[in-house]
C-alpha positions, 0 to 999 in steps of 0.5 A: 170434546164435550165430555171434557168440558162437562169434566172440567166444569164440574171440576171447576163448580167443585173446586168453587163450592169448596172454596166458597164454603171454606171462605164462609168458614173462615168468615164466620170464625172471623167474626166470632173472634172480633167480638170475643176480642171486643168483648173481652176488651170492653170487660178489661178496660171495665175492671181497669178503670175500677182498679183506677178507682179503687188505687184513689181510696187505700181502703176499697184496695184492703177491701178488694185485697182481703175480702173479695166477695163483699167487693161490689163493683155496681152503680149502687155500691158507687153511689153508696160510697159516693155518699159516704165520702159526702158526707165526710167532707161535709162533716169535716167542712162543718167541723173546720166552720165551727173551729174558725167561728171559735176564733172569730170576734162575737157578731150580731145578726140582723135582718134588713129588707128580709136579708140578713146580714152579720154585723161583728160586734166591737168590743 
């Protein structure tokens, strides 16, 4: 009786270790696909946002579109275009002020209490 139990439990601590390493196998295989998928996830809706970007400006899509490898996707080229597109807007505030203050009626400009004020002259 005693040798069949021994048979058994050998059996049965055969049976457990391989199964055990089996679950460790797919376990570990588990993981490496949850973060590949995450990883290829968070690098997806990166470029997905950046193509958000880009559909904003017709130019940066010739860009992407002709000539890939002068594309930068980076934090500097960003600012760098934020600063074009600035200072474009500043330019074209500029050029809108000088227009109205062509059309505007001549004014004199004082200074009272250290502020100053404008004052339209009548003609």
């Amino acid at each position: 009786m005693s040798l069949v139990y021994e048979k058994l439990y050998a059996d049965l601590c055969e049976g457990v270790r391989n199964s055990l390493q089996s679950v460790w196998i797919s376990l570990f295989i588990l993981s490496l696909t949850l973060f590949l998928t995450l990883l290829f996830t968070f690098h997806i809706s990166k470029h997905s946002m950046q193509r958000a970007r880009d559909a904003e400006s017709s130019m940066a899509n010739l860009n992407v579109m002709f000539d890939f490898s002068r594309y930068r996707s980076t934090k500097r080229f960003r600012m760098a275009e934020a600063r074009l597109v600035r200072d474009k807007l500043r330019r074209l505030r500029i050029s809108k002020s000088r227009d109205l203050a062509s059309l505007k009626q001549p004014e004199s400009r004082a200074t009272i209490n250290g502020n100053v004020c404008t004052v339209a002259m009548e003609e």
